[in-house]
C-alpha positions in Angstrom: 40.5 111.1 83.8 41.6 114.9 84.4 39.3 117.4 83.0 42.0 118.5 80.5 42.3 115.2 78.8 38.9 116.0 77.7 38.7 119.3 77.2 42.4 121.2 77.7 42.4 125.1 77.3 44.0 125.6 73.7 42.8 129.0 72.7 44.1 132.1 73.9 43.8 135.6 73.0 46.8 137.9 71.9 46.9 141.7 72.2 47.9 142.6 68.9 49.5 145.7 67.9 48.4 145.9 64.4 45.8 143.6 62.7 48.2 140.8 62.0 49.2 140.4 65.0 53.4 138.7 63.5 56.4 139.2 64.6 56.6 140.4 68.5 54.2 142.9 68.4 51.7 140.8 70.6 51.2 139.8 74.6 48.6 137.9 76.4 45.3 139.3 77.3 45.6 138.6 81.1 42.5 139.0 83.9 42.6 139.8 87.8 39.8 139.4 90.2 39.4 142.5 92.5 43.0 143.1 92.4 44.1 139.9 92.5 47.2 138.2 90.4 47.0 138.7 86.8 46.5 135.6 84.9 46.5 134.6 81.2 43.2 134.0 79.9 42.4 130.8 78.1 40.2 128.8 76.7 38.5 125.1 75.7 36.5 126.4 72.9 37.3 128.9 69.7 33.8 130.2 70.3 34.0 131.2 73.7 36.9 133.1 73.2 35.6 134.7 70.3 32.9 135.8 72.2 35.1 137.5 74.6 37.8 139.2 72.2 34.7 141.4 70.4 32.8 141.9 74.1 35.9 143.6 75.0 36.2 145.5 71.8 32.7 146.6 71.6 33.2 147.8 75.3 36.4 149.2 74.9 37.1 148.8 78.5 38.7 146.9 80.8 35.6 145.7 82.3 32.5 144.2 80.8 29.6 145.1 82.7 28.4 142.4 85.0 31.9 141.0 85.2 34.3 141.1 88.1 37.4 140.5 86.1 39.6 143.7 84.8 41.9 142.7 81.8 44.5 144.3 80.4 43.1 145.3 77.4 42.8 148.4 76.1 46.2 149.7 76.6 46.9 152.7 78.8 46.7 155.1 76.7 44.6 153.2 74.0 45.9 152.2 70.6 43.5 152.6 68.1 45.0 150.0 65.6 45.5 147.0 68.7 43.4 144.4 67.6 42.7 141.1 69.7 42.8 137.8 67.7 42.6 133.8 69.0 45.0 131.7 68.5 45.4 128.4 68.7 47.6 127.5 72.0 50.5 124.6 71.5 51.6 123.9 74.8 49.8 123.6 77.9 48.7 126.7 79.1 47.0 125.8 82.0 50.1 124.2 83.9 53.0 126.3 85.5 56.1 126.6 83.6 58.0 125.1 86.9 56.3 122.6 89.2 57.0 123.0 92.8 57.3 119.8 95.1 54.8 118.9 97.3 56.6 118.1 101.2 54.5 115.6 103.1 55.0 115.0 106.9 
């Protein structure tokens, strides 16, 4: 059984440009790893992405200490009314949008 029949990554956070977060006003709060390719940043469990959404906005930076991830939150320059809210994913974030076949020799 694949991990994400058990447990697929549903939550996600959204970059919010007012508290509501409706309407297109919203991206994806995205990671890279020293420099590395930015990905979306998702999640098996509400709380753990809780957890993250109000490290970030306690730190207001876009690094926590300890971590070796930079995300894309705050903006540059910062927007005092961005908020960052979880929400529920209804596809499957975790696969690519186009899959790529495998040759075999």
């Amino acid at each position: 059984m694949d991990a994400d029949e058990v447990s697929p990554a549903v939550w996600s956070i959204q970059i919010c440009d007012s508290n509501k977060c409706d309407g297109k006003d919203h991206r994806p709060l995205q990671a890279n790893v020293k420099n590395g390719q930015w990905r979306n940043v998702v999640f098996a469990d509400y709380g753990q992405a809780v957890k993250l959404a109000h490290g970030l906005r306690t730190v207001q930076k876009s690094t926590i200490p300890g971590s070796n991830l930079t995300f894309n939150y705050p903006s540059d320059p910062p927007n005092p009314k961005e908020s960052l809210i979880p929400v529920e994913r209804m596809d499957d974030a975790c696969k690519p949008e186009k899959t790529e076949e495998i040759s075999r020799r």
